[in-house]
C-alpha positions in Angstrom: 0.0 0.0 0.0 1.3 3.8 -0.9 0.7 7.0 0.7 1.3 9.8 -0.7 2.3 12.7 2.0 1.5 16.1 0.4 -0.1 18.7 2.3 -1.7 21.2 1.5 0.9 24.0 2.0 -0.7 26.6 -0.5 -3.9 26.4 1.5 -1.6 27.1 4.7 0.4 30.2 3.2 -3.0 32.1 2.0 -3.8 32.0 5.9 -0.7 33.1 6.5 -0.2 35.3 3.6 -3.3 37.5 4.6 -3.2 37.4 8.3 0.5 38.6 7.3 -0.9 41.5 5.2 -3.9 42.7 7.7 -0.5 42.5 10.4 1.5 44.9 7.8 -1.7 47.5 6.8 -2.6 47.7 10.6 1.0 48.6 11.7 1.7 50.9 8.9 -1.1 52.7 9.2 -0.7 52.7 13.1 3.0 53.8 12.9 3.3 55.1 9.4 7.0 53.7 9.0 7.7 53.4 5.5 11.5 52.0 6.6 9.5 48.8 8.4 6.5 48.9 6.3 9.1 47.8 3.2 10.9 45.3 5.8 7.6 43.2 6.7 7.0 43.0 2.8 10.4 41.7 2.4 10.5 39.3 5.6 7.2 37.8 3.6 8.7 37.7 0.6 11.5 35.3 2.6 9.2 33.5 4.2 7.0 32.5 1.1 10.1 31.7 -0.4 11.3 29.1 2.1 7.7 27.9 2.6 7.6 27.3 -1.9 11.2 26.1 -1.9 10.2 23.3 0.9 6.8 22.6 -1.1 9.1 21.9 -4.3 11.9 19.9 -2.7 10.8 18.0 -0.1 7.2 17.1 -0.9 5.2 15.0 -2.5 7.2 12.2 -0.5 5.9 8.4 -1.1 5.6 5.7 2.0 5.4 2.4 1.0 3.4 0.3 3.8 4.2 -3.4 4.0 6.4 -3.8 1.2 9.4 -1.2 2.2 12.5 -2.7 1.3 15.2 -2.6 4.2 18.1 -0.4 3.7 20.7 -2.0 1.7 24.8 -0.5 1.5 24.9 -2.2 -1.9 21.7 0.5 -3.2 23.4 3.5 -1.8 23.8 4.7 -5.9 19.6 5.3 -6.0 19.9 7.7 -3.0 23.0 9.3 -3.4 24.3 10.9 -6.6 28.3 11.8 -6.1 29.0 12.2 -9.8 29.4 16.3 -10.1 27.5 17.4 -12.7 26.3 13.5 -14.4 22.6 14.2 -13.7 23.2 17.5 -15.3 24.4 15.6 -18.6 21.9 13.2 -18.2 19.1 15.7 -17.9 20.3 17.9 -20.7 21.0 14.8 -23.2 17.2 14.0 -22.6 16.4 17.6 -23.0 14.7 18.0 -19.5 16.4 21.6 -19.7 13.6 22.8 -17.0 15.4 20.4 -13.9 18.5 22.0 -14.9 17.3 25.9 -14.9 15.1 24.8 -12.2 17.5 24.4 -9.8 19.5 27.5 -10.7 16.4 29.1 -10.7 14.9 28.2 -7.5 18.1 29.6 -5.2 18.1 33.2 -7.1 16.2 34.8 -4.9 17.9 33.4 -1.8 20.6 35.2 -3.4 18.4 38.4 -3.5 17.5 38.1 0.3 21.0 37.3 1.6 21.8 41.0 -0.3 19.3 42.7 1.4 20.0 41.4 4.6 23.4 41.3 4.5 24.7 43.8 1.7 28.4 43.6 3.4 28.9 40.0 3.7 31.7 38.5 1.9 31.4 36.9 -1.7 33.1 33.5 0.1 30.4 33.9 3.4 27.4 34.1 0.7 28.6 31.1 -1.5 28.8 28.8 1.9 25.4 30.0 3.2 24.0 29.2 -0.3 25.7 25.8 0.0 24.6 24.9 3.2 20.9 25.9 2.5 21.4 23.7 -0.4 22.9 21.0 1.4 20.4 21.1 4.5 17.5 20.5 1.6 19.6 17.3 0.0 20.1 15.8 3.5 16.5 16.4 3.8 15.7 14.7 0.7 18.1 11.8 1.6 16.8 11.1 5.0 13.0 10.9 3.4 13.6 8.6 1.0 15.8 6.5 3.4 12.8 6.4 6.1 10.6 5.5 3.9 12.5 3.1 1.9 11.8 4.6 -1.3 14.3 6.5 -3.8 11.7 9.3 -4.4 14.3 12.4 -4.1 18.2 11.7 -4.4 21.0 13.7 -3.1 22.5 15.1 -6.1 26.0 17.3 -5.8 25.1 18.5 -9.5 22.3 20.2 -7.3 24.8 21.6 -4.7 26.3 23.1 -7.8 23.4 24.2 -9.7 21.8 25.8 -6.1 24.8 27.6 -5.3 25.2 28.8 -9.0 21.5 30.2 -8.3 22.1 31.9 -5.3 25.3 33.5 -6.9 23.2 35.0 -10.0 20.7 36.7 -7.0 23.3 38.5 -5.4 24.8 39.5 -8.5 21.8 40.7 -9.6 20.9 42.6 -6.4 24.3 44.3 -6.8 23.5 45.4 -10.2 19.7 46.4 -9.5 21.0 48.7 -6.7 22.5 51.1 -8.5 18.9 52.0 -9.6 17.1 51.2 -6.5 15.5 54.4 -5.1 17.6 55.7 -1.6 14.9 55.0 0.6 15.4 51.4 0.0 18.9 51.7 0.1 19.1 53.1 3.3 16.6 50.5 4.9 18.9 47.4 3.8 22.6 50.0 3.6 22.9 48.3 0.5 26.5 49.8 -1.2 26.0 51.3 -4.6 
């Protein structure tokens, strides 16, 4: 017998999402900040993103009831991938372009975020945040499909790269972006121009 465990996360972040926004529209026009009016938009922007990266990467998951196969050392390959960058041939060979730009994709706007909450932090400090964030998802993925006995998401290093490639465009593109950001938003986040 197979369950499938995927909840219904979108339902959760409207709830969130609006009690979010009444939050923001009663504060701002309680305190008419602008400066933390433009943070609570941004801190929700972060938190949707973590809540949709989660949603993409960790579930559906599968449990397999009664027939789960016990963990074997000799079927380590279907949960681990150590190959750098042999999915990534593999996936562009069978022209599933979208897992490839999907997982550069998916870590540019972590790349954003770290820039606005951290403007000064060093290029190597931001490519080993990006890494771990990445690597905290694989693990993730890995421990899943090692519970339940099923090979449903692999930990893949060419996703390590890909993720931190990602996160690297965001912050470049943040740097860029600020030259034309208006000062108010500059000043908020001390982004350097």
């Amino acid at each position: 017998m197979e369950i499938i465990i995927d909840p219904n996360l979108f339902l959760i972040l409207k709830i969130v999402v609006a009690l979010s926004i009444i939050s923001i529209a009663i504060n701002f026009v309680k305190h008419k900040n602008k400066k933390k009016f433009i943070e609570y938009i941004v801190s929700l922007g972060l938190f949707l993103y973590v809540a949709g990266v989660v949603k993409v990467a960790i579930f559906p998951f599968h449990i397999f009831i009664g027939d789960k196969h016990p963990f074997n050392i000799y079927l380590l390959n279907q949960y681990i991938e150590l190959l750098p960058y042999r999915s990534i041939v593999i996936s562009l060979t069978r022209g599933l372009w979208i897992q490839v730009i999907g997982n550069i994709i998916m870590f540019v706007p972590l790349g954003v975020f770290i820039g606005l909450y951290k403007s000064n932090y060093l290029f190597k400090n931001l490519i080993l945040l990006v890494f771990l964030y990445s690597l905290l998802i694989e693990i993730t993925q890995l421990c899943i499909s090692l519970i339940t006995g099923y090979p449903s998401r692999v930990f893949d290093t060419s996703d390590l790269i890909l993720n931190t490639i990602g996160g690297l465009i965001g912050w470049w593109f943040l740097k860029i972006l600020s030259t034309n950001l208006p000062a108010k938003i500059i000043n908020i986040y001390k982004l350097k121009r």
